[in-house]
PADORO-460745 format. One record per residue (C-alpha): residue in one letter; x, z, y. Coordinates in steps of 0.02 Angstrom, whole numbers, plus 50000, padded with zeros to 5 digits. Example, Ala and Ser with C-alpha at 12.3 -4.5 7.8 and 13.67 -1.06 7.14 Angstrom:
! residues 2
A506155039049775;S506845035749947;
***
This chain:
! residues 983
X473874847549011;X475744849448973;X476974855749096;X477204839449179;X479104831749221;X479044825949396;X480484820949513;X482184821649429;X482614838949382;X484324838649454;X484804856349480;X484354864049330;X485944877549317;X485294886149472;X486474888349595;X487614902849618;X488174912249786;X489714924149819;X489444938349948;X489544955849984;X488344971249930;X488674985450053;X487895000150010;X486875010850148;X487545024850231;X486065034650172;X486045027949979;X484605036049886;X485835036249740;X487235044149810;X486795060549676;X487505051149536;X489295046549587;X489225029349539;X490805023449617;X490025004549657;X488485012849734;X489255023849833;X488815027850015;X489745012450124;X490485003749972;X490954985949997;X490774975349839;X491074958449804;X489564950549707;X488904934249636;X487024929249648;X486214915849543;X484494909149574;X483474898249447;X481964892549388;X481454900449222;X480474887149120;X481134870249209;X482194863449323;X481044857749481;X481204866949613;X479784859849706;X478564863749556;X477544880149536;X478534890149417;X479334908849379;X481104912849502;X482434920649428;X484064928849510;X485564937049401;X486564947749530;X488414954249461;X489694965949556;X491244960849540;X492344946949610;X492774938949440;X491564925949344;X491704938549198;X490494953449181;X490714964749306;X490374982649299;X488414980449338;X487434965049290;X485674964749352;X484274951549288;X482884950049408;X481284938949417;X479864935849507;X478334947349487;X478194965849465;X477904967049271;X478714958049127;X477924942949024;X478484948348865;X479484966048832;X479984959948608;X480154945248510;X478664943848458;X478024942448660;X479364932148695;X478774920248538;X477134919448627;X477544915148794;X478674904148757;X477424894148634;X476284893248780;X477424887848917;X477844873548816;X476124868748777;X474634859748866;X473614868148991;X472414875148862;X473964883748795;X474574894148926;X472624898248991;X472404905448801;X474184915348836;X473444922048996;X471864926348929;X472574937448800;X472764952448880;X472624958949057;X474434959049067;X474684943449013;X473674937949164;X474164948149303;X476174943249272;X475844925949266;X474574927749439;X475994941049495;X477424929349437;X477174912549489;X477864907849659;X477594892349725;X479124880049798;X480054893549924;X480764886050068;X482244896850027;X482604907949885;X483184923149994;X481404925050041;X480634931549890;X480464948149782;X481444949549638;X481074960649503;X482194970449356;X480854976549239;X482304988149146;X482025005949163;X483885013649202;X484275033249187;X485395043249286;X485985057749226;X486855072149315;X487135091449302;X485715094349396;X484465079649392;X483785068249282;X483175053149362;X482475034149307;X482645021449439;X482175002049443;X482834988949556;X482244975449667;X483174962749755;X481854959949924;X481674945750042;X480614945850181;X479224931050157;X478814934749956;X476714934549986;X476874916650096;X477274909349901;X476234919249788;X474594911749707;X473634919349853;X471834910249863;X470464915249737;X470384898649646;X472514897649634;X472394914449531;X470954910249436;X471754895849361;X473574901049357;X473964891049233;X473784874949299;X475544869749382;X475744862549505;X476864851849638;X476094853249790;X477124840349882;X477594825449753;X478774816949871;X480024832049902;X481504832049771;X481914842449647;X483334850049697;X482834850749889;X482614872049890;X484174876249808;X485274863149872;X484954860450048;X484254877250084;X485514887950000;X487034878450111;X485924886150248;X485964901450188;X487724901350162;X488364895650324;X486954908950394;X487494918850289;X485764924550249;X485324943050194;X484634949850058;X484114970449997;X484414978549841;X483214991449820;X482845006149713;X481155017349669;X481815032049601;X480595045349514;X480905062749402;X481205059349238;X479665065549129;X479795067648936;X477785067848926;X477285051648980;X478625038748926;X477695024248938;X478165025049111;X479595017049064;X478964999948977;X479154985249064;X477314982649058;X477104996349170;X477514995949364;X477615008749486;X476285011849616;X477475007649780;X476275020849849;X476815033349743;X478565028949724;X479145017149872;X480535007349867;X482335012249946;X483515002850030;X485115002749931;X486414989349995;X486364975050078;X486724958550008;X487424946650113;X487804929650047;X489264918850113;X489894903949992;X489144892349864;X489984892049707;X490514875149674;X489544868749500;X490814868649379;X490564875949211;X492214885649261;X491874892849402;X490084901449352;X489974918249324;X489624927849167;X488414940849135;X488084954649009;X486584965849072;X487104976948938;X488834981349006;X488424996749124;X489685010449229;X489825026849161;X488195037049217;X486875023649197;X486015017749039;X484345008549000;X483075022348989;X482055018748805;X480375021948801;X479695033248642;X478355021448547;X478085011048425;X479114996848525;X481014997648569;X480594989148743;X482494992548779;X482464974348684;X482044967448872;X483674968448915;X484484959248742;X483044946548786;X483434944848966;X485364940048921;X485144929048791;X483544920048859;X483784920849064;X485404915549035;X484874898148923;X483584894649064;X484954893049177;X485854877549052;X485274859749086;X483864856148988;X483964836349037;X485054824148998;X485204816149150;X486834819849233;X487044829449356;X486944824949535;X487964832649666;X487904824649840;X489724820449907;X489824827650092;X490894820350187;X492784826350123;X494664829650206;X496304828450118;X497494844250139;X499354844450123;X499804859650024;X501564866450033;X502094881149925;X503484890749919;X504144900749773;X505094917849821;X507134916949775;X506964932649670;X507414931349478;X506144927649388;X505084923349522;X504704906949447;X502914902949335;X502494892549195;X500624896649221;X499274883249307;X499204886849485;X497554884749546;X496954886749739;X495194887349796;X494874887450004;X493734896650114;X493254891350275;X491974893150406;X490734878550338;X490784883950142;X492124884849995;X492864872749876;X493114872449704;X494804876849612;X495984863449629;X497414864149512;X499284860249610;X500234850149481;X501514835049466;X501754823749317;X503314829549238;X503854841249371;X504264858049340;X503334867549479;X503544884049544;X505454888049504;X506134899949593;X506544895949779;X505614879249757;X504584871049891;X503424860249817;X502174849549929;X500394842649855;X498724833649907;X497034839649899;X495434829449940;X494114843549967;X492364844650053;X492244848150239;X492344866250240;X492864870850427;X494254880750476;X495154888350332;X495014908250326;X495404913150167;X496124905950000;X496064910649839;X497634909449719;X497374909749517;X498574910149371;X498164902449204;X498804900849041;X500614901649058;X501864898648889;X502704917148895;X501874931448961;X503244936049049;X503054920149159;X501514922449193;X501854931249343;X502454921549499;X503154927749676;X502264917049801;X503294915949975;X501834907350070;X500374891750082;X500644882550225;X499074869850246;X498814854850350;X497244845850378;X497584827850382;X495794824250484;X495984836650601;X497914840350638;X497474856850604;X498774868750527;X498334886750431;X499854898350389;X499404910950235;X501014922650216;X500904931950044;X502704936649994;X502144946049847;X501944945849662;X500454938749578;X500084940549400;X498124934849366;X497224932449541;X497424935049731;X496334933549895;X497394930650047;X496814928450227;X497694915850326;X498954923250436;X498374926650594;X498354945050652;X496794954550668;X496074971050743;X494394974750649;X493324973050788;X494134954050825;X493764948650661;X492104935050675;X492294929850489;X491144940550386;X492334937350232;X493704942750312;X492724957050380;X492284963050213;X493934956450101;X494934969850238;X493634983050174;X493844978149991;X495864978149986;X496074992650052;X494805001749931;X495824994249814;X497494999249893;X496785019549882;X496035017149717;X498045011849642;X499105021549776;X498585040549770;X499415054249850;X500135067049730;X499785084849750;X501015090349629;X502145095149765;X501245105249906;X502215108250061;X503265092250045;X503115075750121;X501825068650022;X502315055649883;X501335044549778;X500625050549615;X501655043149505;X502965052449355;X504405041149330;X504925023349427;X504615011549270;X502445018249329;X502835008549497;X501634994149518;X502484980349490;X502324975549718;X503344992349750;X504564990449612;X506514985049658;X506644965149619;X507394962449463;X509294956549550;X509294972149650;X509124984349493;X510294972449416;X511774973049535;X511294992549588;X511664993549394;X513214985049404;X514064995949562;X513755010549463;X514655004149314;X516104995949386;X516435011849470;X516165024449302;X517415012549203;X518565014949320;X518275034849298;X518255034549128;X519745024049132;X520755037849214;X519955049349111;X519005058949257;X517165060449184;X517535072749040;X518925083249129;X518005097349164;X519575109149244;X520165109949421;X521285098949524;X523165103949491;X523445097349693;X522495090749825;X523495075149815;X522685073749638;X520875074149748;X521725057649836;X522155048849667;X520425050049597;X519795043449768;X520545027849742;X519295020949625;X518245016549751;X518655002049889;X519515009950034;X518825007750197;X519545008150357;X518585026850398;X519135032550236;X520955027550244;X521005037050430;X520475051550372;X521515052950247;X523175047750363;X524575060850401;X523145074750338;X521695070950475;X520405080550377;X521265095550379;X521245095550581;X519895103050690;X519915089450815;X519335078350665;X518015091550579;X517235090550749;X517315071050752;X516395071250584;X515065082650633;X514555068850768;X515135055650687;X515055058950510;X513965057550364;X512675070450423;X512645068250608;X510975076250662;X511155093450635;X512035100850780;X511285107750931;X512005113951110;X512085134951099;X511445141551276;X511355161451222;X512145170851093;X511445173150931;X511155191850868;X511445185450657;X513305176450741;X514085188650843;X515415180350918;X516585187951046;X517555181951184;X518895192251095;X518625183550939;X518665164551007;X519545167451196;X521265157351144;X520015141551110;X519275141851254;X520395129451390;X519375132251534;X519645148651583;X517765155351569;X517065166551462;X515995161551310;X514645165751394;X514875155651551;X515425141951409;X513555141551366;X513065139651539;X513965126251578;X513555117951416;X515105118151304;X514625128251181;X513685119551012;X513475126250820;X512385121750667;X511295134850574;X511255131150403;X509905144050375;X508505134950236;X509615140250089;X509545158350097;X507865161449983;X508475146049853;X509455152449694;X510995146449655;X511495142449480;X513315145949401;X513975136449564;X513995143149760;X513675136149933;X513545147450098;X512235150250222;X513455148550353;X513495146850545;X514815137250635;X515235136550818;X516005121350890;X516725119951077;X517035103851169;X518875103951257;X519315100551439;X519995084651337;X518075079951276;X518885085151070;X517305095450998;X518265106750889;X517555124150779;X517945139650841;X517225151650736;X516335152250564;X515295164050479;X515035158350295;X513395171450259;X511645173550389;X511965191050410;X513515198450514;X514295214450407;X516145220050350;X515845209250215;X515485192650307;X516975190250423;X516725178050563;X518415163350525;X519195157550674;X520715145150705;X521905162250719;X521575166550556;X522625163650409;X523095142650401;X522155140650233;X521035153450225;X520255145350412;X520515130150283;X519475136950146;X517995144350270;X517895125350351;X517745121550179;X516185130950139;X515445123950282;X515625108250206;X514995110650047;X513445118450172;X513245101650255;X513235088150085;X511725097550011;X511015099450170;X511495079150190;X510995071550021;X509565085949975;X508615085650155;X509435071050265;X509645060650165;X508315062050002;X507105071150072;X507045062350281;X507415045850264;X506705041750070;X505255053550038;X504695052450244;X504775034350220;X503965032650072;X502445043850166;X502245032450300;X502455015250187;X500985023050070;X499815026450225;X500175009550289;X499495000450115;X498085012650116;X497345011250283;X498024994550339;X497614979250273;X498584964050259;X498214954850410;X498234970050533;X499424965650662;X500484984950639;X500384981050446;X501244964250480;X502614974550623;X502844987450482;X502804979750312;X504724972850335;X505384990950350;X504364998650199;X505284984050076;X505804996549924;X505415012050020;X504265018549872;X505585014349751;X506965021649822;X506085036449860;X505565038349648;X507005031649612;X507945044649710;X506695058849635;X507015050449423;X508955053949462;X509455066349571;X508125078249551;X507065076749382;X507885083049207;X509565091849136;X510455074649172;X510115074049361;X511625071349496;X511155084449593;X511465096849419;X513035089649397;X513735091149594;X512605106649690;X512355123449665;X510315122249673;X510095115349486;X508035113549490;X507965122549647;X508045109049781;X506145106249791;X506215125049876;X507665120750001;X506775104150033;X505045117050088;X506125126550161;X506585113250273;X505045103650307;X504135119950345;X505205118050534;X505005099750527;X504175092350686;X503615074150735;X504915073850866;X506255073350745;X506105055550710;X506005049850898;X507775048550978;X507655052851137;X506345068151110;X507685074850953;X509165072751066;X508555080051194;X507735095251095;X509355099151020;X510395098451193;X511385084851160;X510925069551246;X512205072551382;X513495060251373;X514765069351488;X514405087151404;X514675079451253;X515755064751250;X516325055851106;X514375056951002;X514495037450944;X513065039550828;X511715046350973;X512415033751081;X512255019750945;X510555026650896;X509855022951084;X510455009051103;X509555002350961;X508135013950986;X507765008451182;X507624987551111;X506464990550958;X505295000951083;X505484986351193;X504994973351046;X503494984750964;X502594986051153;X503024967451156;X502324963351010;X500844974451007;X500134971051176;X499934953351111;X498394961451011;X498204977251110;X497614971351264;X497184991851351;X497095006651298;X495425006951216;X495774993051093;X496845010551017;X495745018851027;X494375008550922;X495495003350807;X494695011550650;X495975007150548;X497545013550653;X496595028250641;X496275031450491;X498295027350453;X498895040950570;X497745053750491;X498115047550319;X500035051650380;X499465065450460;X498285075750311;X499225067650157;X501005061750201;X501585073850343;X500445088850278;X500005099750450;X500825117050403;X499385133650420;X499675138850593;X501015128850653;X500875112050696;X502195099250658;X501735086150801;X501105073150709;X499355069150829;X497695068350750;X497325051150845;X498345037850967;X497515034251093;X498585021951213;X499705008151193;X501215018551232;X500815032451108;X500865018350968;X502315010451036;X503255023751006;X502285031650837;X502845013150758;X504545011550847;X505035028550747;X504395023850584;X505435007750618;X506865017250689;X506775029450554;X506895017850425;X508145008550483;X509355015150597;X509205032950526;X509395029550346;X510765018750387;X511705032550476;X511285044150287;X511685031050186;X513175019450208;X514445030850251;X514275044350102;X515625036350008;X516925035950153;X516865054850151;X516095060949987;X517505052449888;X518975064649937;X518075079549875;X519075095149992;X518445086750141;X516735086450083;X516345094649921;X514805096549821;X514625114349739;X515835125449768;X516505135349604;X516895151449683;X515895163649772;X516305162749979;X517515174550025;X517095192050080;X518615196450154;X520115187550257;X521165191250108;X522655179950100;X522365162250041;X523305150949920;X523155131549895;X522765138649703;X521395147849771;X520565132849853;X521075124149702;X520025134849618;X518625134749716;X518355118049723;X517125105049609;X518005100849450;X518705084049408;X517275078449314;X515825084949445;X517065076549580;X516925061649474;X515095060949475;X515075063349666;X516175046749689;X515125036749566;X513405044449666;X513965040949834;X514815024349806;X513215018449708;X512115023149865;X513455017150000;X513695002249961;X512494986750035;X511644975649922;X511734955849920;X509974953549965;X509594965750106;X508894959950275;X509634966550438;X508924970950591;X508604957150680;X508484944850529;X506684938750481;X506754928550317;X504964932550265;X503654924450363;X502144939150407;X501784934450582;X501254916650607;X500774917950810;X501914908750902;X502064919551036;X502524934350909;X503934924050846;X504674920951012;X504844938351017;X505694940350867;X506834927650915;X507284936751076;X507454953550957;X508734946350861;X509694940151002;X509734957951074;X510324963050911;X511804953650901;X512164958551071;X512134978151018;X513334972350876;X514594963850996;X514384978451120;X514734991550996;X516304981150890;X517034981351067;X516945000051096;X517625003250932;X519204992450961;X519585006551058;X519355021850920;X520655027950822;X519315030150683;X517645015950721;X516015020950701;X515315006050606;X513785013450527;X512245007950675;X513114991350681;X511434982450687;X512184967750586;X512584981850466;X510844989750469;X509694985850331;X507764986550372;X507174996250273;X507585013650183;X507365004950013;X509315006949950;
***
């Protein structure tokens, strides 16, 4: 009799499944360093089941189940066939000619198949599985012998995908296997599709779990027809091995679309199909499998297909477009939503004659979708597109709204998307709160995918680390500048080397004929109401205001309170006695804490180049009159007849000319290590630890990812052109020419935690005193600040942190702080540089996030906006000096400092640098602004509400005190304050 049609065969594609294969701790493949079967490895997958020879589900026939890694419907980087039964009904054409011949015959047809050979019989008895009640339960079987191939072994492996109820559906009674080939339906009433349709949502919204096994054996070149298809493995003998576990979560709608494709001949480096020596290629399995498996899964009918309609909901979609250039698309946007009851299909978001998706649009549609439950994830795809250039598309954020159940779902993105995205909705999440098993596993999967593209470089060993990339165009495209920043960045720098070239400055290369010529070429730049003072009557040239600018300045975190006397700076009472208005002796100066100074010792070991700058100390004493003014200088680290110690009794200009040095000291120290080095490089450590170990919906990756905006790019940025080639600015206005990475070692070799966290710094350098050492507007600033973004972190976190041991479990925190710890703030051999190997209380991570949000922030501020208010009049704060530093208190002429100082065109280059970095961009966001949506609690926005309000306060607080300066400090201004260290 022929294979009979009964009941309508409506599900004849086979349904498809997404899910998750994670492999087992203890993978019996870990030898071979496949990268997707790798111990713990989380991989997105696809899982078809089918019938092979018909499309009822309720009739005895072969099962069939195509399993592909990958996310994407194309073929992904392993494509497994499997079917029921442990040995293969035909292995060439010619078998495949003859089983196929039979299937489609009568009764008498397949009986004289079966009786052809013994293994003709036993995979058709083996095969044959009789209406499962669900697919998951059965054994399938790849019949392709694989190879693995290493140094030191030589393996061949087969796989298995295993339920757990295979035997309850095999032809188990004597008489079933005797006559095999008589199908058969063993309940006519039950549809056709019933298994696959009903069951499958069951296994979905189970989420239902399945095992990819392995037998793995020694390779031997004697006996190759242990590799044929034919052939199976004694379990005994070679038992099979849990590999991963496949867990299945969403149906994949049935659209043509939307179904994956496979090619089982597509494999990762290190495994091939294993060919058999003999008079048959039986590799030809695997051509067969693809071309035939694959056409069993087509509708064979031509009745239409039937898809129930659940019940549905409408959603209101609103999108916004970012307000970058070029943010707009001219591609299809497509969304697809995930929820707690199943997935939809693609829906594509479009308006008759509407341009969608400009740039800064908000654009509102309707989507009628099955019930799917709460929303948890949503999918976002780009297609076609008319340039290729417009194919990618900064998405702002999806706001949904269910119009059945008044239910709302926030999905912040605020990042660029060029093919295909996953995005969670935006609720905050720990690990161990996350119920969704999607959501479980998609935090796994981005962040393998965040270390796979962001790798530390170890090109530059005792530095902060850096990413691993050689020049900024290399970015990806999510850490690049946006395209109106490099354009008006471009611009400032321009405008400002016309004006140069206009006056003829950038090819001058001879000295100054006057200093007043020094205040001429500063002109190019806007004057400012610090730069104008200090300029006034000759301010620089007085003590009172070299003190003011080494607290106030544009390097204000170097100096330190002196409590003893230092053997390399032997300073006498002799030497300094007229400065001191107290009456006490230097000594009893230090007691009483009066006495500061600034080492500038990390030079020494660098080599200069054809241009100077000192090692110098300098010794500073706060007046009876709270004026911190210098009282003595010593321009080398070690005290001789050669390095005289310069005090204010010395000759007018040569006292002058040593302050001078000192300078030139402080801007490499400023823009090499301060500024470069701290607040970029630092930055850019702790922004690529945070994309690496935190994923996207971690409530301290949503605190943190507004202060790492452009961090990575200014830090590469900074690297492509002050450091890197001939053409650098730091050739052109230091002394270090391709030296700098040593002075920057130099530094970060003494570089501890504690540097970045106010109050500990302050107070580790003796000067958080306010009545020892009035008049410090940039540590008083600083905590100010400091003390209210402590306040909003704890706020904010303890609204996900609820004790201590929520820290403590948090995986992923942990792995970010020793990401920072062993790749971005390298622990030094022997000495420890503070950064702790785990938090473990709410308090330590309040205040490990409040500094990388301080640090970014406040601190770069202080580096960055006011370089151009004192680098622009070069003799109060050169670059390189051109002379060596004096070795004798020799008489000193305004020629001589003339001389000494940068020429017109290095000068030149300094004003250009500093007045590109200074000066604030149209787009940044300021403390206390929030203009991209991350958080979308509530409760978390009240708080940022509140922070902003305390920020404005700050701002009125500290305009007020400087009404009363003769010179404001304007820099921690929180209005004034960019986020992040991205300029």
């Amino acid at each position: 009799m022929k294979w009979f049609y009964t009941g309508k065969a409506t599900n004849t594609w086979g349904d498809e499944l997404q899910g998750y294969a994670v492999v087992r701790d203890t993978s019996p493949l870990d030898f071979a360093g496949l990268d997707i079967l790798r111990p713990g490895k989380v991989n997105q997958v696809r899982l078809r089941f089918f019938n092979l020879c018909r499309g009822d589900d309720a009739s005895d026939d072969f099962r069939c189940a195509f399993l592909k890694f990958g996310e994407q419907e194309d073929a992904g980087p392993l494509d497994l066939a499997f079917t029921t039964g442990r040995m293969a009904s035909f292995t060439n054409i010619a078998g495949l000619q003859e089983f196929c011949s039979a299937v489609d015959g009568d009764e008498d047809a397949v009986r004289d198949w079966a009786l052809k050979s013994p293994d003709n019989y036993f995979s058709l008895v083996d095969g044959i599985r009789r209406s499962p009640e669900c697919r998951t339960e059965l054994d399938y079987n790849s019949h392709v012998t694989y190879r693995l191939a290493t140094d030191d072994e030589h393996k061949i492996v087969r796989f298995r995908l295993h339920g757990n109820n295979d035997d309850a559906r095999r032809l188990k009674t004597r008489e079933d296997q005797e006559e095999a080939w008589k199908i058969q339906r063993p309940d006519i009433q039950l549809p056709a599709d019933t298994y696959l349709t009903d069951r499958l949502l069951n296994i979905a919204s189970n989420h239902k779990t399945m095992t990819l096994q392995v037998q793995v054996r020694d390779f031997d070149s004697t006996n190759p027809t242990e590799c044929e298809p034919t052939r199976y493995w004694e379990e005994e003998a070679y038992p099979w091995q849990d590999l991963a576990d496949v867990t299945l979560t969403f149906i994949v709608p049935k659209l043509m679309e939307e179904r994956a494709n496979y090619d089982f001949l597509l494999l990762p480096d290190g495994l091939q199909i294993e060919t058999p020596v003999g008079g048959e290629n039986y590799a030809n399995l695997v051509s067969i499998q693809e071309k035939v498996l694959t056409s069993t899964a087509r509708k064979k009918h031509p009745e239409e297909m039937h898809v129930e309609s659940p019940k549905t909901t409408t959603y209101l979609v609103h999108v916004e477009t970012g307000n970058h250039l070029f943010s707009g698309t001219d591609a299809g946007v497509y969304i697809a939503l995930y929820g707690t009851k199943g997935r939809t299909k693609r829906y594509l978001l479009d308006k008759l004659f509407h341009d969608d998706f400009e740039r800064g649009s908000k654009e509102s549609y309707y989507i009628t979708t099955p019930v799917i439950g709460d929303v948890k994830c949503v999918q976002v795809f780009l297609i076609g597109g008319k340039f290729t250039f417009k194919r990618i598309w900064f998405l702002s954020n999806i706001v949904l709204f269910d119009l059945t159940t008044r239910k709302m779902f926030e999905i912040p993105c605020n990042k660029w998307i060029d093919s295909k995205i996953t995005l969670p909705t935006g609720e905050a999440k720990l690990a161990t709160q996350e119920t969704h098993l999607d959501r479980k596993y998609l935090r796994q999967i981005y962040l393998e995918e965040q270390q796979n593209l962001l790798k530390w470089s170890t090109d530059s060993p005792g530095l902060p680390g850096q990413l691993a990339c050689d020049k900024y165009d290399s970015l990806p495209l999510e850490l690049k500048y946006s395209s109106e920043r490099q354009i008006e960045k471009k611009k400032i720098i321009l405008d400002v080397v016309l004006k140069l070239k206009l006056n003829k400055y950038m090819r001058i290369f001879q000295s100054f004929d006057s200093l007043e010529d020094f205040k001429d070429m500063a002109k190019v730049v806007p004057e400012t109401e610090t730069s104008k003072a200090i300029l006034e009557d000759d301010r620089w040239r007085q003590d009172a205001e070299y003190g003011r600018e080494m607290l106030d300045g544009v390097n204000p975190v170097l100096i330190r309170r002196l409590t003893r006397s230092l053997p390399q700076f032997p300073v006498t009472d002799e030497m300094v006695g007229e400065q001191l208005d107290r009456g006490m002796t230097l000594k009893e100066e230090m007691e009483f804490g009066h006495i500061y100074y600034i080492n500038y010792k990390h030079m020494v070991d660098v080599e200069r180049k054809d241009k100077f700058v000192p090692n110098p100390l300098i010794m500073f004493y706060v007046t009876r009159a709270g004026q911190l003014k210098p009282i003595a200088i010593q321009l080398e680290q070690k005290p001789g007849p050669t390095n005289p110690i310069w005090t204010p009794k010395d000759q007018e200009l040569g006292w002058l000319l040593a302050k001078t040095y000192v300078k030139s000291a402080d801007s490499h120290y400023q823009t090499v290590v301060g500024h470069l080095q701290m607040a970029h490089i630092v930055m850019e450590s702790f922004t690529l630890a945070m994309y690496r170990q935190l994923p996207q919906n971690h409530p301290v990756h949503k605190l943190l990812i507004q202060h790492t905006r452009f961090a990575v790019a200014g830090a590469q940025m900074g690297r492509d052109l002050l450091l890197d080639g001939p053409e650098s600015v730091f050739q052109k206005i230091l002394a270090l020419p391709g030296n700098e990475r040593e002075f920057m070692r130099a530094y970060f070799a003494d570089f501890h935690m504690d540097q970045l966290i106010p109050p500990k710094n302050f107070a580790e350098r003796g000067v958080d005193d306010r009545e020892l050492l009035p008049g410090y507007h940039y540590r008083d600033d600083a905590m100010l600040v400091w003390d209210k973004i402590a306040e909003y972190v704890e706020k904010v976190l303890r609204i996900f942190y609820s004790n201590d041991s929520d820290v403590k479990e948090d995986s992923e925190l942990q792995e970010f702080v020793k990401d920072i710890r062993e790749n971005g703030m390298t622990k030094r051999p022997g000495k420890s540089n503070g950064f702790p190997e785990t938090l473990k209380t709410i308090k330590e991570l309040t205040e490990f996030a409040s500094m990388i949000i301080f640090h970014s922030s406040v601190y770069h501020a202080s580096m960055n906006f006011s370089q151009s208010d004192y680098f622009s009049f070069g003799p109060n704060y050169p670059g390189a000096m051109r002379r060596a530093p004096p070795t004798s208190k020799a008489p000193v002429t305004e020629k001589d400092i003339m001389e000494a100082l940068p020429t017109k065109a290095d000068q030149a280059v300094s004003i250009a640098f500093s007045h590109y970095l200074s000066e604030p961009l149209s787009d940044e966001i300021y403390l206390g602004e929030f203009k991209e949506s991350f958080y979308t609690e509530t409760e978390v926005r009240d708080i940022l509400d509140w922070f902003a309000d305390e920020m404005s306060e700050i701002s009125r607080q500290i305009r007020a005190r400087n009404d009363d300066l003769e010179i404001p400090y304007v820099y921690l201004i929180p209005d004034n304050i960019p986020k992040s260290a991205g300029q």
